[in-house]
C-alpha positions in Angstrom: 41.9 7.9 -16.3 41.8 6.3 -12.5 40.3 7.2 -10.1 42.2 10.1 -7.9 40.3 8.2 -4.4 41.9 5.3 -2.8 39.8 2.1 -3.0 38.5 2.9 1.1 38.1 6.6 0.4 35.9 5.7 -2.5 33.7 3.0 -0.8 33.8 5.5 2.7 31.8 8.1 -0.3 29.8 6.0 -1.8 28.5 4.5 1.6 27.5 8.0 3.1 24.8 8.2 -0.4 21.5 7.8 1.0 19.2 5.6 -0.4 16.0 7.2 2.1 15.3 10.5 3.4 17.6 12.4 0.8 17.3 15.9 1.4 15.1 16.3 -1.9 12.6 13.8 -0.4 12.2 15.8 2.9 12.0 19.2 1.2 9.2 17.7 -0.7 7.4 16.3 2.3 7.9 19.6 4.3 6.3 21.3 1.1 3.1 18.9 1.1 3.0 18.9 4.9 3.0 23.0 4.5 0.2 22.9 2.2 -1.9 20.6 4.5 -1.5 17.4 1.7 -1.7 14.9 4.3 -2.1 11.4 3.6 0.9 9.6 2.1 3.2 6.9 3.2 7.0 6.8 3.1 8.9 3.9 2.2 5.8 1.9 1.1 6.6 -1.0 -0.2 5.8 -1.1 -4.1 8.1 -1.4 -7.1 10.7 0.4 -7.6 10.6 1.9 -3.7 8.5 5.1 -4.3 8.9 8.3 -1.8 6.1 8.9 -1.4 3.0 7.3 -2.0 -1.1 8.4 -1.6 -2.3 5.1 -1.1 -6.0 6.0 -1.3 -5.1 7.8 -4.7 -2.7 5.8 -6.0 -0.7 8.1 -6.9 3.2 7.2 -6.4 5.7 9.7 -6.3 9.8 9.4 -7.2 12.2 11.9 -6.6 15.1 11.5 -9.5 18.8 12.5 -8.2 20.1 14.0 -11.5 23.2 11.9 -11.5 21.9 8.6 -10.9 18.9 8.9 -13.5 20.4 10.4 -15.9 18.5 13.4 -15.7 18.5 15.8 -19.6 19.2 19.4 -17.7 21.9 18.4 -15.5 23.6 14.9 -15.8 27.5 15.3 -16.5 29.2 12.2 -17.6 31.5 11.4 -14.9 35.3 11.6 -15.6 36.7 8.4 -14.3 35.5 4.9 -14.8 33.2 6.1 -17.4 32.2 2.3 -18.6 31.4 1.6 -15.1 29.3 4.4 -14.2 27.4 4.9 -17.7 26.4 1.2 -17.4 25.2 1.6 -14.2 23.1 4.5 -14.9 21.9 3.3 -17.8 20.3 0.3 -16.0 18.9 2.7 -13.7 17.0 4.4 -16.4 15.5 1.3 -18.0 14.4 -0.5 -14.5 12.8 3.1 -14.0 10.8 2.6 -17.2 9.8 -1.4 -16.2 8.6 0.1 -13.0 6.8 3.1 -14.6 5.3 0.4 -16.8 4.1 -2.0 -13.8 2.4 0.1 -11.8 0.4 2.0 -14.2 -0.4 -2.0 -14.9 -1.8 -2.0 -11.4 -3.8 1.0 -11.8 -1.3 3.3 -10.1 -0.2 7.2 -11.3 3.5 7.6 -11.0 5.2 11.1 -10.6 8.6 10.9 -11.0 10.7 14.7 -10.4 13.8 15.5 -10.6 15.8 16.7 -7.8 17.1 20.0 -9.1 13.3 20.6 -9.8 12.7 20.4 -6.1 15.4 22.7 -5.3 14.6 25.3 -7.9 10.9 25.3 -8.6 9.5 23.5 -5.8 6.1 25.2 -6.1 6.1 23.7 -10.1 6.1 20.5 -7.9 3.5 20.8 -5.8 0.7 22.6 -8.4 1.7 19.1 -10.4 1.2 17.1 -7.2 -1.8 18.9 -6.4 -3.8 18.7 -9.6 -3.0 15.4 -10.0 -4.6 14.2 -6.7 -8.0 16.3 -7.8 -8.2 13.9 -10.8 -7.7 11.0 -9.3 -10.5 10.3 -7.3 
């Protein structure tokens, strides 16, 4: 199947996906700023570009989208240029392992949520969030 876009309607799409400040990663950070969890840095610059990261704790945090990592509830394999697209998220899901892997290597805790998780149970989240900068000291 192609794709129903034109070429420039496609690219005009794909250009307007955020790579920063994605309405799950502000949600979050309105959530810990609500709960007086202060602290963290955005767009600190470690592997794998965490959103958030407790620098004192070590502690860095990803925020999944569902479609681009594959997530187990909600991914949908897409209908056009499946080769393409599987490929591409399948790379994604092993570069997130490698950077998992490196910066529990440097003594770091990585958090990784998915975004539906956010939207749905966003107070799962932050208990998880919470707890897990109590233990890290």
């Amino acid at each position: 199947m192609t794709d129903v876009l034109t070429r420039e309607q496609r690219t005009f799409n794909m250009s307007k996906i955020r790579g920063k400040n994605t309405g799950p990663e502000v949600k979050l950070r309105k959530l810990l700023w609500s709960q007086g969890i202060r602290g963290y840095r955005i767009h600190y610059n470690l592997p794998g570009k965490p959103d958030i990261v407790f620098t004192k704790k070590k502690i860095a945090i990803f925020i999944d989208g569902c479609f681009w990592h594959k997530c187990p509830v909600c991914f949908q394999v897409p209908e056009t240029r499946k080769e393409f697209w599987m490929k591409k998220i399948y790379s994604n899901v092993e570069r997130d392992k490698k950077v998992n892997e490196q910066l529990k290597v440097e003594g770091w805790t990585v958090m990784r949520f998915w975004e539906h998780d956010i939207r749905k149970k966003p107070d799962n989240v932050i208990k998880k969030i919470k707890k897990k900068m109590s233990f890290s000291d």
